[in-house]
C-alpha positions, 0 to 999 in steps of 0.5 A: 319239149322235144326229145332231143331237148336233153343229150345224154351225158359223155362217159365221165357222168358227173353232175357238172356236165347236167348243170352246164347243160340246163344251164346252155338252155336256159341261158339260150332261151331254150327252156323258158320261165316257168318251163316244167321239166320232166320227171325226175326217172325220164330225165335220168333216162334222157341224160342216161344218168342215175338218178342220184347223179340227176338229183345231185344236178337238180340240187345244184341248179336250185342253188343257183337259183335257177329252178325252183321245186314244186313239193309234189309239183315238178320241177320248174325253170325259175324266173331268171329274167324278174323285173328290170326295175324295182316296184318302188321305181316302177311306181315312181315311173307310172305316177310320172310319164315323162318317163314314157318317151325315154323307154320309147327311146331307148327301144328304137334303138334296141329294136333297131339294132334287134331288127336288123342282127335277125335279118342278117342271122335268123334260120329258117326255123326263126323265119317259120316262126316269125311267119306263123306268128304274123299270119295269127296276129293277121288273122286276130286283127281281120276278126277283131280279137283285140286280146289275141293280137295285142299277146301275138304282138309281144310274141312277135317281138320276142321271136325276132329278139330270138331270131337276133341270137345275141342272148344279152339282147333276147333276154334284155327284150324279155324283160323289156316286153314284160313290163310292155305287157303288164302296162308299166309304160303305157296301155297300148290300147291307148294309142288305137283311140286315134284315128287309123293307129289300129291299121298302121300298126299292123302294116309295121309288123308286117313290114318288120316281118318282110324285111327280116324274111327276105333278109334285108338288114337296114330295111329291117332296122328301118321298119323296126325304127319306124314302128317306135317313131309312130308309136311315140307319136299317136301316144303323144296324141292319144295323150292330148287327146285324152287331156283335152277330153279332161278339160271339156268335160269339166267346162260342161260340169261348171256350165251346168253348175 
């Protein structure tokens, strides 16, 4: 956090103007799940407030569900994006992967339109961002970090859904992204079984990047819809391949049997 992360407050210094502030940076993304603020004197001294003013803020936005208290551990930024979908559905969803090509669906078109609004909108700290994130998730590809390029891929993602400034798309992809990571859709690893699929994936980020760099808003939601139409097909074989494999080994089982 930086220190101009927190103004200080006009002279009315009531509460209300702590909360719609904390609010603003949670609702931008600014302050993240899981994000711990400061201590409670800093934070006074941030907004130049009491600190009673302070905690009657605090109080409020716990209220409201959108910090939560540690006893004796901070302060913390909730967890306003949750699951987009129950566990119930989320079970119901893995034990049936039809529903693999309808979540792919509907992220090209997220992604799509995500692409192409960062092209036209991203600052150039959006960009800078974007670049360093790509130059690590190049550099964990060349070298062979699996584990460190799969968790830069979905940072890529989420700095481009940032870089879009449309906060009911950032925080749709963010949630979105979570289930990415947790596995609910499919194992990403799944789809680097099939021959080239590793290096192809790559050179999309890379041309998803360089179309929102050079500010090229159709090239970017091209590259962006490209990248789901490729990923949807070496899921589709990765799958088949997968099945195929099911069926030879249990010809052998029952020829040796």
């Amino acid at each position: 956090m930086t220190d101009e992360l927190f103004a200080p407050v006009s002279h009315g210094r009531t509460a209300d103007e702590i909360v719609f502030q904390i609010e603003r940076l949670i609702l931008n993304g600014v302050l993240r799940d899981g994000e711990r603020l400061p201590g409670e004197r800093e934070l006074a001294q941030k907004f130049e407030i009491s600190r009673p003013i302070l905690r009657e803020a605090l109080k409020e936005l716990e209220n409201r569900e959108l910090l939560v208290s540690r006893h004796g551990g901070g302060t913390y930024v909730a967890d306003v994006v949750g699951q987009i979908f129950s566990r119930p559905l989320v079970e119901l969803i893995r034990r049936h992967g039809q529903a693999v090509r309808d979540y792919l669906e509907y992220r090209r078109q997220l992604e799509g339109l995500t692409a192409e609004l960062a092209a036209r909108r991203a600052t150039e700290t959006d960009k800078e961002l974007i670049r360093r994130i790509i130059e690590r998730m190049r550099d964990a590809h060349r070298e062979g970090r699996f584990e460190e390029e799969l968790a830069s891929d979905v940072e890529f993602h989420n700095a481009i859904g940032d870089a879009a400034h449309n906060i009911i798309l950032m925080h749709t992809l963010r949630a979105c992204y979570r289930l990415l990571s947790d596995g609910i859709f499919y194992n990403r690893r799944v789809i680097f079984t099939i021959a080239g699929a590793h290096h192809a994936v790559m050179q999309q980020h890379e041309n998803i990047a360089q179309a929102i760099l050079t500010s090229d808003p159709a090239e970017a939601r091209h590259a962006a819809e490209a990248h789901i139409d490729f990923i949807s097909r070496v899921t589709d074989e990765a799958v088949r391949a997968g099945e195929w494999d099911r069926i030879a080994q249990l010809r052998l089982t029952q020829k040796k049997a």
